[in-house]
C-alpha positions as CSV (number, residue, x, y, z in Angstrom):
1,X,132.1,100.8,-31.3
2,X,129.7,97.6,-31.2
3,X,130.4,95.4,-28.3
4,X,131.9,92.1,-29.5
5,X,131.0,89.1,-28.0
6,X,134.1,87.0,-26.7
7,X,135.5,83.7,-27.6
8,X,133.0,82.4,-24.5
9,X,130.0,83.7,-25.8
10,X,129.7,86.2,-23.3
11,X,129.4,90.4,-23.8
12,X,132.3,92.3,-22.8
13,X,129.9,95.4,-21.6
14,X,129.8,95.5,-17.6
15,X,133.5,94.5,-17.6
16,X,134.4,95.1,-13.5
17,X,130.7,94.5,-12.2
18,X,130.5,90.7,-13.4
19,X,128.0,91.5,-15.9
20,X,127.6,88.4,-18.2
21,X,125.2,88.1,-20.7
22,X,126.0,84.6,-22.6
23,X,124.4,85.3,-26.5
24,X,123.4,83.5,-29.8
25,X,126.7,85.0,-32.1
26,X,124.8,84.8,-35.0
27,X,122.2,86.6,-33.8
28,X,122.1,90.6,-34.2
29,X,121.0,92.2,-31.0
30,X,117.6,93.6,-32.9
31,X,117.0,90.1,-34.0
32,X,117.2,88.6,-30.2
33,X,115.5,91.5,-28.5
34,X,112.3,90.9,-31.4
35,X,112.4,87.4,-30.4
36,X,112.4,88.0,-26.5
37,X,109.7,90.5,-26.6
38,X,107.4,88.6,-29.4
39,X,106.6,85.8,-26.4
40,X,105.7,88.8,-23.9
41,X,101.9,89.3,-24.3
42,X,101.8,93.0,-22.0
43,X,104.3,95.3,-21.5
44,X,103.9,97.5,-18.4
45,X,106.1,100.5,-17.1
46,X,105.5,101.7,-13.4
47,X,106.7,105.1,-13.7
48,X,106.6,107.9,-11.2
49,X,108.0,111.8,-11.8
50,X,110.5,112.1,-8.8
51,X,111.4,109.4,-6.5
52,X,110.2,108.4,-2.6
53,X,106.8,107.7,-4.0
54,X,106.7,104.3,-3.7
55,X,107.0,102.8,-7.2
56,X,109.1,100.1,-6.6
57,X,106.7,99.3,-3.8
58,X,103.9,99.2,-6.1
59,X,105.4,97.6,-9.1
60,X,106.3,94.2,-7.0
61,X,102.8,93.6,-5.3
62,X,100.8,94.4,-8.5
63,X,103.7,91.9,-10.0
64,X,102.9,89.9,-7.2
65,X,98.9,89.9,-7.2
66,X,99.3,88.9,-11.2
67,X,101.1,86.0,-10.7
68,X,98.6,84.8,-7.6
69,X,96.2,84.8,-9.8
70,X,98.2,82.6,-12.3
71,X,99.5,84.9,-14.6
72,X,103.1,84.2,-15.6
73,X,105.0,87.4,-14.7
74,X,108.4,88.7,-15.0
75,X,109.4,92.2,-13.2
76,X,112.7,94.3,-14.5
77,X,114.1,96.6,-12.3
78,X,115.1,99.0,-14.7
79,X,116.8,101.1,-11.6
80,X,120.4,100.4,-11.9
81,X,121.5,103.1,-8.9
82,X,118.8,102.3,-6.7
83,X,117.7,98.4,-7.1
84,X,115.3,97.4,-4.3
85,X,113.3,94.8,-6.2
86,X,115.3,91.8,-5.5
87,X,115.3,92.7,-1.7
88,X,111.5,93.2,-1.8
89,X,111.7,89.5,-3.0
90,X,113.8,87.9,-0.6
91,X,116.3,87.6,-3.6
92,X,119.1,90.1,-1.9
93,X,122.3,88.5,-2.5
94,X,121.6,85.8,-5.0
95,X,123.1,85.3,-8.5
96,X,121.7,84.5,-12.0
97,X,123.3,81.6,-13.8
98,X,124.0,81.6,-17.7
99,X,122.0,79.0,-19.9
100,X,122.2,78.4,-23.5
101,X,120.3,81.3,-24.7
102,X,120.7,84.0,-21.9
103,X,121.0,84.7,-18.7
104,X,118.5,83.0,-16.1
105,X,116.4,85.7,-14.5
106,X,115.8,84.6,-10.6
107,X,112.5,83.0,-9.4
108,X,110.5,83.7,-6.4
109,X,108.5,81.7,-4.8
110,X,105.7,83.6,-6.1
111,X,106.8,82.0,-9.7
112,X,107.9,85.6,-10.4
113,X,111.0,85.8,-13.0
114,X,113.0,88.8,-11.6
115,X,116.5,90.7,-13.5
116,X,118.3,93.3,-11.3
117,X,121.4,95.0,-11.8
118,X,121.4,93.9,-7.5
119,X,122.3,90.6,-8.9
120,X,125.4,91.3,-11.1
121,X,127.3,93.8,-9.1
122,X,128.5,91.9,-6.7
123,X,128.2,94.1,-2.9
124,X,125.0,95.9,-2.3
125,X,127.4,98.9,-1.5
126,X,129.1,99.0,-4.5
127,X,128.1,102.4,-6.2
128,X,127.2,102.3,-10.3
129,X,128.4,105.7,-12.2
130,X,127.8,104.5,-15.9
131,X,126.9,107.2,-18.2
132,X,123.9,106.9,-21.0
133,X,125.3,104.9,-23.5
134,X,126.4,102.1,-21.2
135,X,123.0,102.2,-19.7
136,X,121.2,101.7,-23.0
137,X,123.5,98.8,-23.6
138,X,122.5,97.5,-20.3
139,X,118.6,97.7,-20.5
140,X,119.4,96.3,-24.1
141,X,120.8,93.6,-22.8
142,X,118.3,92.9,-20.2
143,X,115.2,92.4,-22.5
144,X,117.3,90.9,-25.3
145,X,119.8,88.5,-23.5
146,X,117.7,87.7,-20.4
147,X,115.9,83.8,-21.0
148,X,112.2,85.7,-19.9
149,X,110.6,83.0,-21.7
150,X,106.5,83.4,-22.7
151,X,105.2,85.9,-19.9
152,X,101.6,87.5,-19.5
153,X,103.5,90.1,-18.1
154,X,106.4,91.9,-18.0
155,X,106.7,94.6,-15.9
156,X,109.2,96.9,-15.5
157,X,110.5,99.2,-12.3
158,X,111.7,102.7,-14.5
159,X,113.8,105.1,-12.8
160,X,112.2,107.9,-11.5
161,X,111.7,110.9,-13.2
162,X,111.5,112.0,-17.3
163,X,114.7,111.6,-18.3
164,X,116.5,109.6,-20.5
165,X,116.6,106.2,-18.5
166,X,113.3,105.8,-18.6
167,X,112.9,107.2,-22.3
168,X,115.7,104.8,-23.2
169,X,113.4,101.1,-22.0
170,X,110.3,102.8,-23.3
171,X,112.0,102.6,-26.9
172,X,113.4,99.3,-26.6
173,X,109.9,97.9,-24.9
174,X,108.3,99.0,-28.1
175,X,104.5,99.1,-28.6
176,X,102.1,98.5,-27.1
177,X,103.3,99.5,-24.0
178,X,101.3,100.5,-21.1
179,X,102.3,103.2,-18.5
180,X,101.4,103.1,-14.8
181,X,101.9,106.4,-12.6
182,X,102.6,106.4,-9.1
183,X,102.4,109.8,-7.2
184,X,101.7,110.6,-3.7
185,X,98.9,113.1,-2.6
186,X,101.4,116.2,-1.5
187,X,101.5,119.2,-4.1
188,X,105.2,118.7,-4.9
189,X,104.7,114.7,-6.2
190,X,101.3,116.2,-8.0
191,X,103.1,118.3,-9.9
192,X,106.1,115.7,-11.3
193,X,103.1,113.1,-12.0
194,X,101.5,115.1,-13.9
195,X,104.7,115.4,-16.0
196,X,105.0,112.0,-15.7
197,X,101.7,111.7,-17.8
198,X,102.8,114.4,-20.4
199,X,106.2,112.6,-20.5
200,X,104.3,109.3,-21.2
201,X,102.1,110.6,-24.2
202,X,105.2,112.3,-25.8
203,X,106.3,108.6,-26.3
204,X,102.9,107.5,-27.5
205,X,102.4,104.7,-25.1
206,X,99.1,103.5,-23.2
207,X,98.8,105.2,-20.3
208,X,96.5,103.0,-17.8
209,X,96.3,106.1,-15.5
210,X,97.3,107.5,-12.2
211,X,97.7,105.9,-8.9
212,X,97.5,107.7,-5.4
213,X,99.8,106.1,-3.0
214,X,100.3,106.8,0.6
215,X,96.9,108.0,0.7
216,X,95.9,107.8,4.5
217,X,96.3,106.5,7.2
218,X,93.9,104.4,9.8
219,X,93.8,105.0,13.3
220,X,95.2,101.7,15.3
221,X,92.6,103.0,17.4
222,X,89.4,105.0,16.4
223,X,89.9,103.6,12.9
224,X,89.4,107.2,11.3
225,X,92.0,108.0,8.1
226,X,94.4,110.3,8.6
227,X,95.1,112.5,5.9
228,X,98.9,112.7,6.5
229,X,100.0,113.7,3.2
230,X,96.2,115.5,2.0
231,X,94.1,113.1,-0.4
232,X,92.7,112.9,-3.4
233,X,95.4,114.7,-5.3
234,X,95.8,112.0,-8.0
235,X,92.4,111.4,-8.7
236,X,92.2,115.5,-9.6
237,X,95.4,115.6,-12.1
238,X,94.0,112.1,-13.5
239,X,90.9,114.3,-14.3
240,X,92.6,117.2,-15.4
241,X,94.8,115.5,-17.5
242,X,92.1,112.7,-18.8
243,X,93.7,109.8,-18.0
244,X,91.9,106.6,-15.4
245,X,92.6,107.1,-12.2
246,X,93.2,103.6,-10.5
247,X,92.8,103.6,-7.0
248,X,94.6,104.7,-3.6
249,X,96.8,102.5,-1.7
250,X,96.5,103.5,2.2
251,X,99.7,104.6,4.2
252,X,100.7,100.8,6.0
253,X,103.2,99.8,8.2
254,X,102.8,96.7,7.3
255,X,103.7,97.3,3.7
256,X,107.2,98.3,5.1
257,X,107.9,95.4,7.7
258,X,107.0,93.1,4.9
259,X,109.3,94.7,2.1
260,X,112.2,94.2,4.3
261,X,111.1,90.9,5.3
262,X,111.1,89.9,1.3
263,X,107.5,89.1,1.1
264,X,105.2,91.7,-0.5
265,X,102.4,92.6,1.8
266,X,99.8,90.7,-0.7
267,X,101.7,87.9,0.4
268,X,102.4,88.0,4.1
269,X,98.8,89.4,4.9
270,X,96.4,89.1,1.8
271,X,93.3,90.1,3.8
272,X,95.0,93.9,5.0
273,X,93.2,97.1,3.7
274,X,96.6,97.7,1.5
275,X,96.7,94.5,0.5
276,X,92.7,94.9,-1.1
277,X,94.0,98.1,-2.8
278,X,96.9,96.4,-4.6
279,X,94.7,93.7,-5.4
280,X,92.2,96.5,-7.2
281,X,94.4,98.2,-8.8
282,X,96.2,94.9,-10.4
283,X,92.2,93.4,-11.2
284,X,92.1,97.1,-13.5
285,X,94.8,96.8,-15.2
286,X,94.2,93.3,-15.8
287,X,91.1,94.1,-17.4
288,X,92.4,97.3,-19.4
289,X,95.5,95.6,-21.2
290,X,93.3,92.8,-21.8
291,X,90.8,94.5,-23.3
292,X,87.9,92.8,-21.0
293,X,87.1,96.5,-19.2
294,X,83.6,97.8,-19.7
């Protein structure tokens, strides 16, 4: 049964959690969701095959070296179990208010326009259990009822893994829509990447290639790279699979002391080694959804 909006103008779907998505009545939710995603120039999915890689990680400071460079960005974490971006922000406990076409996404300091299931459910504790349907509704919701406004970017935090999540905002995201995949070097994360990649061309998206993460770490002291986890795993299923590979981001503490702290580690310290990576990987696929790679 349709969801019918009430006599406030707000959605009845999320009933409990204090999900509110105020909407046009008049407008069909196909209609609103075309005229949402017709102002987005690039549509980007950061997608990894099992989780603990890092993705979230690497979504927000590729997010965040976009919009340092002046691109408007939006991020959607499209993980409603598991929502870290707003905390990687700074945003942990804040609330989005309702305007007249949607509900306001948050704003970071970075100018970044952020929508998180963290903001709607009220305790960071409190566990979500909803089944598929009620997740479609809500990813529906979130590109079609969400103010994004005109964006360079929009890019969105998918739940790990090839399942139907992540199949569900590839089909409302529509085309063009270009995939990211994050994998560690271990043989284990290899092996869901590289279904990660298959998963993606089964949907006939742009896949913008693989990215290693957790790829070494320096000595504090010598300086040598440790090869905690092996190395140069992803840049061997990119080739095997012929897809880009884009890069290794090095193993940083750093990267986690500045998560927690809210500030992506492009922010707090622009100049570290991990920092440089991020920034390389965002300059690539700047240049490959813009069409200005050589």
């Amino acid at each position: 049964m349709a969801d019918e909006p009430r006599k406030d103008g707000f959605s009845k779907s999320g009933k409990g959690f204090g999900v509110r998505f105020p909407r046009r009545p008049s407008e069909g939710v196909e209609t609103r969701l075309a005229r949402r995603l017709s102002v987005i120039r690039h549509r980007i999915a950061v997608i990894s095959g099992k989780g603990g890689v890092g993705k979230t990680t690497v979504a927000v400071n590729v997010a965040a070296t976009l919009a340092a460079w002046g691109r408007r960005v939006g991020i959607l974490d499209g993980d409603i179990h598991g929502p870290d971006v707003p905390e990687m922000f700074g945003l942990e406990g804040l609330n989005p208010e309702s305007g007249p076409d949607g509900l306001i996404p948050l704003v970071t300091g970075g100018k970044i326009k952020v929508m998180s299931m963290a903001f709607l459910i009220g305790s960071k504790d409190t566990p979500v259990s909803w089944r598929g349907p009620l997740k479609h509704s809500l990813f529906q919701q979130f590109l079609a009822d969400v103010q994004w406004g005109e964006l360079d970017y929009l890019i969105v935090d998918l739940p790990s893994g090839t399942g139907d999540e992540p199949a569900s905002i590839a089909q409302l995201l529509g085309k063009p829509l270009w995939i990211l995949v994050v994998t560690t070097p271990q043989e284990v994360a290899l092996l869901d990447s590289r279904k990660a990649v298959i998963f993606s061309k089964t949907l006939n998206t742009e896949i913008l290639g693989i990215l290693e993460n957790m790829s070494g770490l320096e000595c504090p002291k010598c300086r040598e790279t440790i090869n905690l986890f092996k190395s140069g795993g992803g840049e061997k299923a990119a080739e095997e699979l012929g897809v880009p590979f884009l890069g290794r981001i090095p193993i940083d503490p750093q990267i986690v002391s500045s998560g927690d702290a809210g500030v992506p580690i492009v922010f707090a310290d622009p100049d570290s080694r991990a920092s440089k990576a991020f920034e390389q990987v965002a300059l690539t696929v700047d240049r490959f959804v813009t069409g200005t790679h050589s």
